[in-house]
N, C-alpha and C positions, 0 to 999 in steps of 0.2 A: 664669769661675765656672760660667756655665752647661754649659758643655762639661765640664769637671768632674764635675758633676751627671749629666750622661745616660750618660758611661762607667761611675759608680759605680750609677747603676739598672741600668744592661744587665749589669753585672759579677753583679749580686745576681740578678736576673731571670734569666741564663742560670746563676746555679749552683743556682736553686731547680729550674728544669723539667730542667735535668739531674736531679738526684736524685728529680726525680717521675716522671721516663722510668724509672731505673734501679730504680725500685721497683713500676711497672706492668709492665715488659717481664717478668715471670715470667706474670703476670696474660694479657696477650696472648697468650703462646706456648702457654699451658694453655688459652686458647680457640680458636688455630688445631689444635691438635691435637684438639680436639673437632669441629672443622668437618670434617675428617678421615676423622679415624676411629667418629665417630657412621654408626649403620645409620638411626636415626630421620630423617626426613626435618622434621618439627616441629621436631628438636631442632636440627639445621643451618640452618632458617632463623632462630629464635630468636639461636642463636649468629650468623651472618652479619651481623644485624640489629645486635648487641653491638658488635661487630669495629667496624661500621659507624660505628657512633657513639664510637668510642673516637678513630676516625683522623681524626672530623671535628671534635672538640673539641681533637685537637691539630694541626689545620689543615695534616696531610700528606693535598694533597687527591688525589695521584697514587696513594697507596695506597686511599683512600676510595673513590675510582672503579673500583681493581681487585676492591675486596668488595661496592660496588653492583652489579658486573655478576653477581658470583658470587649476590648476593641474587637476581637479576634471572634467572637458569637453575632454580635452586630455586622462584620463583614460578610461570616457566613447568611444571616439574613438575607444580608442583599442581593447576593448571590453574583458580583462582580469582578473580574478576572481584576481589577485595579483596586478592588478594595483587599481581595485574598489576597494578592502580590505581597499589599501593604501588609495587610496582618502579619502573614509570615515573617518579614521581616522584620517589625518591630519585636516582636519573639524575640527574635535570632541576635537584635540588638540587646536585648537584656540582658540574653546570656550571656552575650559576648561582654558585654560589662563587668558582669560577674565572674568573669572567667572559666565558664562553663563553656568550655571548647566544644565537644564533642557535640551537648547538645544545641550551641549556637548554630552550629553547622548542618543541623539536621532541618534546625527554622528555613536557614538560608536558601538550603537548596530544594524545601517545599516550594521556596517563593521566586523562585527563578522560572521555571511555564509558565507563571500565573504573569510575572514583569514580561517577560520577552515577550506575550502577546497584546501588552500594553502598549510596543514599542517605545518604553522610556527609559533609553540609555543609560543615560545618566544615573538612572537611580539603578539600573543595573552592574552601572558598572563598581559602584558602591557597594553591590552585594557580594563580586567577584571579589573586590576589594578584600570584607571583612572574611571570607572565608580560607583565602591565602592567606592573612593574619593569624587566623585558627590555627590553619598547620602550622603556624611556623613556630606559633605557642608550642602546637604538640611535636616539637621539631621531625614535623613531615614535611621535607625542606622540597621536595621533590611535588607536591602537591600544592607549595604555597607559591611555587613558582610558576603552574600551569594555571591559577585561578590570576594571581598580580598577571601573566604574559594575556590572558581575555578580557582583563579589566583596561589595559593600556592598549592592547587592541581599541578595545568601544571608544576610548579615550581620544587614542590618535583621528580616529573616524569622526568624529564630533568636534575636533579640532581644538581638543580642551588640554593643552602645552603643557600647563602648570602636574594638573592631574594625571598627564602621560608621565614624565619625568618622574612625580614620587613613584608611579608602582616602578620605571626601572630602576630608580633606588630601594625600590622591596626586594625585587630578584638580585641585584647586585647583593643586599645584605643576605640574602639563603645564599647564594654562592661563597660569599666569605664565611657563616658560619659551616660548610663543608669543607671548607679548604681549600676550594676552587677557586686561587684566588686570581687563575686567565680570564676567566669567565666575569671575574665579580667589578674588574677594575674595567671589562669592556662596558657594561650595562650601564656602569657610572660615570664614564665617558660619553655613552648616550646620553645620561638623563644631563651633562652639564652642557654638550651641544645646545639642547632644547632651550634651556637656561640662559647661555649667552644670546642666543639667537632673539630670543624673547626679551632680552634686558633685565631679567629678575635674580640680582645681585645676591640677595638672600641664597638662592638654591645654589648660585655657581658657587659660591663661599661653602655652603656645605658639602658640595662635591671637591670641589681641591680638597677640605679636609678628609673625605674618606679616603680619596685617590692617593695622599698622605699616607692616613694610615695604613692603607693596602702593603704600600711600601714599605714601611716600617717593619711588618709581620714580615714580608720576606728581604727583608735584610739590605734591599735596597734605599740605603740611608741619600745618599745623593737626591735620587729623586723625591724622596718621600722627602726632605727639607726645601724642596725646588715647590712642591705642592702646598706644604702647608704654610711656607711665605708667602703665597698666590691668596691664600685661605684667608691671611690675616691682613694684608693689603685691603682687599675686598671689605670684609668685616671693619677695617677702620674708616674705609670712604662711609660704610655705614654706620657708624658710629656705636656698633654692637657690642656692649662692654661685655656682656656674657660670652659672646661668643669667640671676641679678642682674646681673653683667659683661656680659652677652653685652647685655641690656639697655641697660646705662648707656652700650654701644658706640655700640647705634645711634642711642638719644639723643644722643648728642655729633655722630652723623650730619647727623640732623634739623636740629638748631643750625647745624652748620655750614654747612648747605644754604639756611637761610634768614637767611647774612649776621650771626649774631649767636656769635664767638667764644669772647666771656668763658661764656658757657653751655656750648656745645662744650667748652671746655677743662674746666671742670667737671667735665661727667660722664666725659669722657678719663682724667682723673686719678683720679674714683673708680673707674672699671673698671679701670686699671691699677691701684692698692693692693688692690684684692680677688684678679686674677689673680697678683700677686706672693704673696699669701697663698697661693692654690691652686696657685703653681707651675705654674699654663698657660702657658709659654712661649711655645705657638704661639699662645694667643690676646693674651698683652703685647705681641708683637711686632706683630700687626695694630694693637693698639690707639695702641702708641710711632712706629705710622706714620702716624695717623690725627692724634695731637699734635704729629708733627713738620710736618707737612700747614698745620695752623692757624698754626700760628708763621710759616712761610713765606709766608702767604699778607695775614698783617700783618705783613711785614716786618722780623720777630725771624729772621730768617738765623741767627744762631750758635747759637739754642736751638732751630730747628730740624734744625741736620745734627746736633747731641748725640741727637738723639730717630731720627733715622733711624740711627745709626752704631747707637744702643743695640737698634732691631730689628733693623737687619740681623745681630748679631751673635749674637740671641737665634734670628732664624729660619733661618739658614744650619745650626744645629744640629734640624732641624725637617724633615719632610716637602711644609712646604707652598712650596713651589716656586711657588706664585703670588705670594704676597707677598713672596718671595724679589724676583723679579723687579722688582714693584715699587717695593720701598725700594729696590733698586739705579738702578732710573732716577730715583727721587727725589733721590737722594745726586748722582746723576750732574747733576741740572739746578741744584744747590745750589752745585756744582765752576763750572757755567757763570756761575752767576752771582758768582761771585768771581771768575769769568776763569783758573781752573784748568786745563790741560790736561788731565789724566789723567780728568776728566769722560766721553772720548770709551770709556775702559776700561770703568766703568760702565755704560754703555748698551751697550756689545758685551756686556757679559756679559747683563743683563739682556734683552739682544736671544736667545742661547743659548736660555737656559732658556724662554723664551716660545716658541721654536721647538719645543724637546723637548716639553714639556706640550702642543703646540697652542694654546696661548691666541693665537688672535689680532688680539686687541684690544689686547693687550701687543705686541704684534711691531709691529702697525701707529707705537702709541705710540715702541714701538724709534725706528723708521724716521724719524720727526717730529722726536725728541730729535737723528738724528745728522744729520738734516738742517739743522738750528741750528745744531748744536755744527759744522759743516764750513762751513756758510755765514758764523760769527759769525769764524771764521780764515782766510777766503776759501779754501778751497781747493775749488772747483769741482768740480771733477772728483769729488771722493766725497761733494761734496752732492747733483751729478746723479742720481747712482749708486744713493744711495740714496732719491733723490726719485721714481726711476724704479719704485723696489721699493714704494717707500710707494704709489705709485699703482697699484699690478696688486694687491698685497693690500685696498687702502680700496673699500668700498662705497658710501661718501659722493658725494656730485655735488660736479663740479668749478667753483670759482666765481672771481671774476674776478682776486681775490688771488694762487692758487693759478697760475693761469696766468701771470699777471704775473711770479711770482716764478719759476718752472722758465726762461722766456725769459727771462727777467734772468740767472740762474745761464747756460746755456745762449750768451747774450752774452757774458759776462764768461769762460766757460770760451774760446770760440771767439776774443774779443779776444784775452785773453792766449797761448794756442797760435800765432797767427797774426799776432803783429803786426810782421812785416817784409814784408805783402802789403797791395799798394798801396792805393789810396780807393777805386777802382773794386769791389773785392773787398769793402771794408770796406763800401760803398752796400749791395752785393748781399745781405751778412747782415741788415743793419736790414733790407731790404723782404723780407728771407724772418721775419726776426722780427715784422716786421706781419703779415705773412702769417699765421704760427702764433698769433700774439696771437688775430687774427681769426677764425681756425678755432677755434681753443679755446672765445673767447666764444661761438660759434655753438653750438659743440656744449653747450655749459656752459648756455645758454638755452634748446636741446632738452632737454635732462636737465632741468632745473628745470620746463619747462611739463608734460613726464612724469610729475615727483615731483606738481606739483599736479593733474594729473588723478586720478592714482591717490589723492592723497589725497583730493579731491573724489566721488570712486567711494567711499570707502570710512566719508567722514563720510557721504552719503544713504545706503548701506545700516545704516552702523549706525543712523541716524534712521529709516531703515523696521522697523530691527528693534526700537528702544524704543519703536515706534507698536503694534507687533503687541502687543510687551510689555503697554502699557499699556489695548491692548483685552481682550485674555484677561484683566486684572485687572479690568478693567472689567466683563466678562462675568461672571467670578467673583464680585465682590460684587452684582450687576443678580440673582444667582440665589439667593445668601444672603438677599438682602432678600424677595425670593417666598418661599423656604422661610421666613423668619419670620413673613409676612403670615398665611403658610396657617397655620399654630401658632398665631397669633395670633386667627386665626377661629375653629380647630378651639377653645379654651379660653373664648375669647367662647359658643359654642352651648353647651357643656359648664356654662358658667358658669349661660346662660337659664335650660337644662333643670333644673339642681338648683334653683333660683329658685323655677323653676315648680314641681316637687315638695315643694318647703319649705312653698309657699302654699297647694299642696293639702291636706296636712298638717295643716297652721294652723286652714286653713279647715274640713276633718274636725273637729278637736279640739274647734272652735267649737261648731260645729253639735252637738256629742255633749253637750257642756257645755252647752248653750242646752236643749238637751232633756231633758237631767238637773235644769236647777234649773227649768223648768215642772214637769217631773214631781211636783220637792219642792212646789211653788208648790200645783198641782192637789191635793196630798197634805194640804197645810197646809189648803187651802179645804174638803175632805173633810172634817178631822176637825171644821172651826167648824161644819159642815153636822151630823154626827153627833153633836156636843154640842147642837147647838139641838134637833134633832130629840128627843135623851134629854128636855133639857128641859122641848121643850112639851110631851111625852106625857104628864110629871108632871103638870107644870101642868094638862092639860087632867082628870085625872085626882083632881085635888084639887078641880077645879072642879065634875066631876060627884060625887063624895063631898060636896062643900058645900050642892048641890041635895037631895041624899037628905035632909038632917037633919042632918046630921053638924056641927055647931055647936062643933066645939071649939077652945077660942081660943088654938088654937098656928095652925091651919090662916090665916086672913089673913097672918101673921107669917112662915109658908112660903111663901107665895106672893108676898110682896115679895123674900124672899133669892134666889127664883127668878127671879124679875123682873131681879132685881139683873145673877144672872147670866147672861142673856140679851141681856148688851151688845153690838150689832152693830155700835156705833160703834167700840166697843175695841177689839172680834175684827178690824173691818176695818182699824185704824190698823196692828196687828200685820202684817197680810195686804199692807197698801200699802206697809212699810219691808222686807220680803222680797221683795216684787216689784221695787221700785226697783232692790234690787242685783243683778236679772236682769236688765230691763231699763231703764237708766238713762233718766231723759227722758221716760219716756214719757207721764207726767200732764202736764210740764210742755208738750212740744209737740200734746200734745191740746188743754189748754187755750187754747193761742195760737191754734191753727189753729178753735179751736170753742167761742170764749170766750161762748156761749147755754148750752152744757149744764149741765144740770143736773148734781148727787152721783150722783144716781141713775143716768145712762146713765153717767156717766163710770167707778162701778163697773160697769157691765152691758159697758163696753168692755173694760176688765181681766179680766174672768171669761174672756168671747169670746178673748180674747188667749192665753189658755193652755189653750183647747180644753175647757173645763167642757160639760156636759150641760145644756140648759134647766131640766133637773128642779132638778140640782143648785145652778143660776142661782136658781130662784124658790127653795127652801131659805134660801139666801145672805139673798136681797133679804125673807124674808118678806112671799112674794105668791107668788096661786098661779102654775099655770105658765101 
């Protein structure tokens, strides 16, 4: 069915872009004829430029490179540091298409003096871009992270978030393909900062799932499930079917890594009905081998090879020749373990294809399969064989087992070849097989006290390097806390100094008011002084009018209404309830402090208090002065 299916997309697909070739090619030949016969020099590069892009979206990259060069003659004409830039680079893009690393990278970095004096960024930083992609092709992981860390530099300056973020997911992935994976899950926690901060739901979902899979590689299954439920959350707000699968993948990973199956099959079975929806056959088939994986590994054998027979059949129609290879050694150890022959067909094939692609970690696996699969039918001779292969390709140290078993094989080959020569010959193999036994473990105890130096070398440097780490942060907050201190003082004096301007203030307003209501004070004891004085002038005036003769007897009768009002007790009670509310207290702590005095000094103290005249005192007091 599925074979079915990709004959009838190729059959649709190659009659649609025929009929879009046959209706562009008038279009092309009416602009080569302009690159031609145009006298304009603008106008042939424009056109060149056209051509250019027409040959790269329909990915004939051998013609594309014959109109970047022609682009690349007309720049030289011009003789413009913005047209070279260009030239260079489109070069360096074609290569790069074509996967011509080295000399992509040679275009690139003609065209980097020619950009930087253009100052345009952006298109610079595009060129940083592709050239760290080079290395990382040529895994010069060291290189592709100096070009992505000057590209996300120009990025950040330009304030282009999206485009900062991918290169720090370029250098996170060179740090993970070296191993470094402190390094790899920091850069990727940058670039998913940038992501939330920005709201671009897309990129935070692809960073949980790296950050995931970080964890996963070192064994950190807790967290790496805590991420790629983070991943798949995201991805379903977005309703990303492709990418919810890729998700529930490595979910079922995690599960299965951490010994818990029924969870594993779970998310197995939901990423396979969503990729059977999407018709990703290349990713069902990863996924149908990941399920047939589980079954095998509890002991469901039959429902495991239905799960491997159903990807292999899905991915053979498929580009991905890794998994190819795998489900076929899966299939092949499924064979061994039903006691199948044709097991050993499987693993040569799967041995092929890991050869062609270079995978090899798959070759190795090859080599281990048919090492079993020849040892478990005795046949010697082509378990040596390939015992011999497995060992020039493995990296691994060789350990006591491993030896054990090559001088076993190695016995059993040389017994059964030789066994019509005498005991004497047959002693001689045992002690040359001690012999080898011994030499092996020797060397097998070198290699292991190697492996632990080195690793020993390399837990104290990274322990010197989370010391360093953690004094630079150390450093950094010891300087944050100074800068808040100083802030903190600088707002404390700021704080005094208005304090102190408030009270001066205060204390102004006081003193202004305190002098304003004496004034009234002094004002009010004026006018009791000017009324008495009106008074007695009367008075003393009726009194010498009374001396003369003047007997009329209204006059006694004016001179008591005068009397009358001449009250100094009155005037002063008025005079003591308006002083009071100047100032409060102050009869009452006179009197404490001076409890002999008399009315009389105690008014003669109130007058003095608000600065009266002695004249105007004796007035008051009627007495002279």
């Amino acid at each position: 069915m599925p074979g079915k299916f990709f004959r009838l997309v190729f059959f649709i697909v190659f009659i649609l872009m025929g009929n879009l070739l046959v209706c562009q090619q008038p279009k092309i030949d009416s602009m080569k004829n302009v690159l031609t016969n145009s006298e304009s020099d603008s106008v042939k590069i424009k056109t060149a430029k056209e051509i250019l892009r027409y040959y790269v979206r329909n990915k004939d990259f051998e013609e594309a490179e014959e109109y970047a060069f022609v682009f690349f003659e007309l720049a030289k004409k011009s003789n413009t540091d913005e047209m070279m830039g260009r030239a260079y680079y489109n070069l360096g893009i074609i290569k790069w298409l074509k996967r011509e690393q080295i000399e992509s990278n040679t275009y690139f970095e003609k065209s980097v003096p020619f950009i930087i004096t253009t100052h345009d960024s952006s298109l610079l930083a595009k060129c940083y871009t592709k050239i760290g992609t080079n290395y990382l092709r040529l895994s010069d992981f060291k290189n592709a992270i100096r070009y992505y860390s000057l590209s996300a530099e120009l990025r950040r300056d330009t304030k282009d978030s999206t485009g900062t973020a991918n290169n720090l997911i370029n250098i996170a992935g060179c740090y993970y393909q070296m191993a470094e994976y402190d390094y790899a899950i920091r850069f990727y926690h940058d670039a998913l900062d940038i992501a939330e901060k920005t709201g671009n739901l897309k990129l935070t979902a692809y960073n949980f799932n790296n950050i995931g899979n970080i964890y996963l590689k070192t064994e950190n299954y807790k967290s790496a499930i805590g991420y790629l439920l983070k991943a798949l959350e995201t991805n379903n707000r977005l309703q990303d079917k492709q990418e919810v699968s890729k998700n529930l993948l490595n979910l079922g990973n995690a599960y299965q890594n951490t010994g818990k199956p029924k969870e594993a099959e779970k998310y197995y079975l939901k990423s396979a009905r969503i990729k059977e929806k999407l018709k990703d056959y290349e990713g069902l088939a990863t996924t149908y081998n990941s399920l047939g994986s589980i079954y095998k590994n509890i002991g469901r054998t039959s429902e495991a090879l239905v799960y491997y027979q159903k990807a292999y059949e899905l991915v053979k129609h498929t580009n991905d020749r890794f998994t190819e290879a795998s489900v076929l050694a899966n299939i092949g150890t499924l064979y061994l373990i039903h006691k199948q022959k044709n097991a050993d067909t499987c693993f040569l094939q799967s041995l092929q294809i890991a050869k062609e692609i270079n995978a090899r970690q798959l070759v190795l696996s090859a080599y281990t399969n048919l090492v079993e699969y020849y040892g478990f039918y005795e046949d010697y001779e082509q378990a040596l064989k390939y015992y011999e292969l497995k060992t020039k390709i493995s990296d691994s140290i060789y350990n006591e087992n491993t030896a054990s078993a090559i001088a076993e094989m190695q016995t059993k080959y040389e017994t059964a070849k030789k066994e019509q020569e005498n005991e004497v010959l047959t002693r001689d193999i045992e002690i040359q097989k001690e012999h080898e036994r011994l030499l092996i473990v020797a060397i097998a105890a070198l290699f292991l006290l190697l492996g632990a130096s080195v690793y020993l070398f390399r837990l104290k440097s990274e322990s010197l390097k989370q010391s360093k780490r953690l004094r630079n942060q150390e450093k950094r907050l010891s300087n944050l806390e100074l800068a808040k201190k100083e802030m903190e003082k600088e707002h404390l004096e700021d704080k005094v100094f208005a304090e102190k301007q408030l009270n001066k203030l205060q204390k102004q307003k006081y003193e202004s008011e305190l002098k304003h209501k004496n004034l009234e004070l002094a004002n009010s004891a004026l006018c009791i002084v000017n009324k008495n004085e009106v008074l007695s002038a009367i008075k003393e005036r009726i009194v010498v009018g009374s001396k003369a003769g003047d007997k009329e007897s209204f006059i006694p009768e004016l001179i008591r209404e005068i009397n009358n009002n001449i009250d100094i007790d009155q005037n002063w009670q008025k005079f003591r309830l308006q002083f009071e509310e100047v100032h409060p207290g102050f009869f009452d702590r006179l009197k404490n402090q001076h409890p002999d005095l008399s009315d009389i000094y105690i008014k003669l103290a109130a007058y003095i208090r608000i600065n009266l005249t002695t004249s105007e005192i004796a007035q008051l007091l009627n007495v002279t002065i």
